[in-house]
N, C-alpha and C positions, 0 to 999 in steps of 0.2 A: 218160345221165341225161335226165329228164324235161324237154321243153323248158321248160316252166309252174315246174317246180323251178328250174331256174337264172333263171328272172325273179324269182322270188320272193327268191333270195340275193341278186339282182342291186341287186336293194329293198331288201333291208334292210342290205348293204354300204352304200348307197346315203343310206341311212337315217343309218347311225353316222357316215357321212363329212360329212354335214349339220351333225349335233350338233357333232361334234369341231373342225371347221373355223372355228364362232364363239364357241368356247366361252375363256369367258379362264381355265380351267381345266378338265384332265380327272384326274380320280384313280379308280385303278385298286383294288381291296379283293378281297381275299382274304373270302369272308363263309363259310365252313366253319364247321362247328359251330355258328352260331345257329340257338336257334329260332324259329316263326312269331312268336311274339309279342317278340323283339327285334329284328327282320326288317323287322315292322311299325313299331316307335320308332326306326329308323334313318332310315326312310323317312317318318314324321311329320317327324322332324328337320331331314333335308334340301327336305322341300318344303315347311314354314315361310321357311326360307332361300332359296328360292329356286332349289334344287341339284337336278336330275334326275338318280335312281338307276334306272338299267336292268341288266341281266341279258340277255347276248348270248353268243351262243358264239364260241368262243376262236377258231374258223376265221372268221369275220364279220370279229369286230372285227381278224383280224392282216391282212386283206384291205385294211379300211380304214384301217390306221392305216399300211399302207404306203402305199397310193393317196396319203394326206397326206401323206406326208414322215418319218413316225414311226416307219421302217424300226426303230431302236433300241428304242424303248417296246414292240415285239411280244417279245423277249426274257424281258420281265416274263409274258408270256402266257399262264402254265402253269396245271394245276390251276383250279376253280371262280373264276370271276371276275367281277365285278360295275363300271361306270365311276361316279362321281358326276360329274353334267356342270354345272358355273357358270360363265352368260354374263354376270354383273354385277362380282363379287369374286372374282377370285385367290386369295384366299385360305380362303374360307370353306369349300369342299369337303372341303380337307385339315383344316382346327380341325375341322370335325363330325366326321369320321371318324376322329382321333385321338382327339378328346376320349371318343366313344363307345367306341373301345377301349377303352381308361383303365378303364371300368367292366365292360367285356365282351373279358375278354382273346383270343377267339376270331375276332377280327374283326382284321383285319390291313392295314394298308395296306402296298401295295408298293412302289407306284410313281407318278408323274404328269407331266403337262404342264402347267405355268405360261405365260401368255401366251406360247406357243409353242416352249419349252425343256422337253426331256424330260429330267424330272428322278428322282433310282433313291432308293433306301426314305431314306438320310441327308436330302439334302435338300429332301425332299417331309416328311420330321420338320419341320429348320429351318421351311418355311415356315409348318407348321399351329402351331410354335408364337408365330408372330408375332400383335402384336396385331391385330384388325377394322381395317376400312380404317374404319369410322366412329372407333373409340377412336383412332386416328392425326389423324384430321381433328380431333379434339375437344382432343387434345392437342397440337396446332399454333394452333390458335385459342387456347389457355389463355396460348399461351405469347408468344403476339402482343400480346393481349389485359392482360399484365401491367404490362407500363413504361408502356402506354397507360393502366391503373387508378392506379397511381402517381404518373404527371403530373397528370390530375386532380384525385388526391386532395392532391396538393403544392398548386397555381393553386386549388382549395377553400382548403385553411388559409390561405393568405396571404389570401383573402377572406374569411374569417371573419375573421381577425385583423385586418385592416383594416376592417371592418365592426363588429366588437365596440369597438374603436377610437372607430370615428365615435358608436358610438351611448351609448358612457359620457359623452362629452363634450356630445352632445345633452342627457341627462339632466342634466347640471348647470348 
């Protein structure tokens, strides 16, 4: 083989081992049968979010994802495949790519890696069906944020009441 050819594999093995090593999620998709212009709304989708969707071949990325550790995840490796790659939320690679199924049955996820757990089609489901790490955060605040509304609102009444108090007797 071409020396120039195996540099160029060597880069872009190279390449995917980059991504995958900081990524706090890789999800793996099946994308058969869509067309350009779902192709294209998939990929709106995830680079709103923040998710880099690449297209590598299946001898690339089973190079790198043993190089990483990921000896397991090359198994999913078969047939047309595509990674979504998100280094901020865990979870958000797998909701877009489920969710977008949902509407485009030809798009499939198979598989992924969650902060470093290779995870096969079941629980790569569970996690995209869990809620945003924001709607978590928002729903720990609400729920902090209640007995703390409460007490408040209790130390208010006793001061109104004791205040409405003072000021009937003012008046007379």
């Amino acid at each position: 083989m071409n020396k120039k050819i195996v540099e160029q594999k060597q880069q872009l093995v190279q390449e995917i081992r980059d991504k995958i090593s900081g990524a706090k999620s890789v999800v793996l998709v099946d994308y058969r049968g869509l067309n350009v212009d779902e192709v294209t709304e998939l990929r709106r989708k995830y680079s709103e979010a923040g998710v880099e969707y690449k297209v590598y071949k299946n001898t690339m990325m089973r190079f790198a994802f043993k190089e990483e550790g990921y000896e397991e995840f090359t198994n999913h490796l078969t047939g047309p495949n595509a990674i979504a790659i998100s280094n901020e939320d865990p979870v958000i690679a797998a909701k877009i790519t489920s969710d977008f199924a949902k509407d485009h049955n030809k798009l499939e996820l198979k598989a992924g890696i969650v902060e470093g757990d290779v995870l096969n089609l079941d629980k790569i489901t569970e996690i995209a069906n869990l809620p945003s790490k924001e709607h978590l955060l928002t729903q720990v605040v609400i729920a902090l944020n209640a007995p703390i509304s409460k007490f408040a609102r209790g130390i208010q009444a006793i001061v109104d009441k004791e205040n409405g108090g003072e000021e009937s007797t003012d008046e007379q």
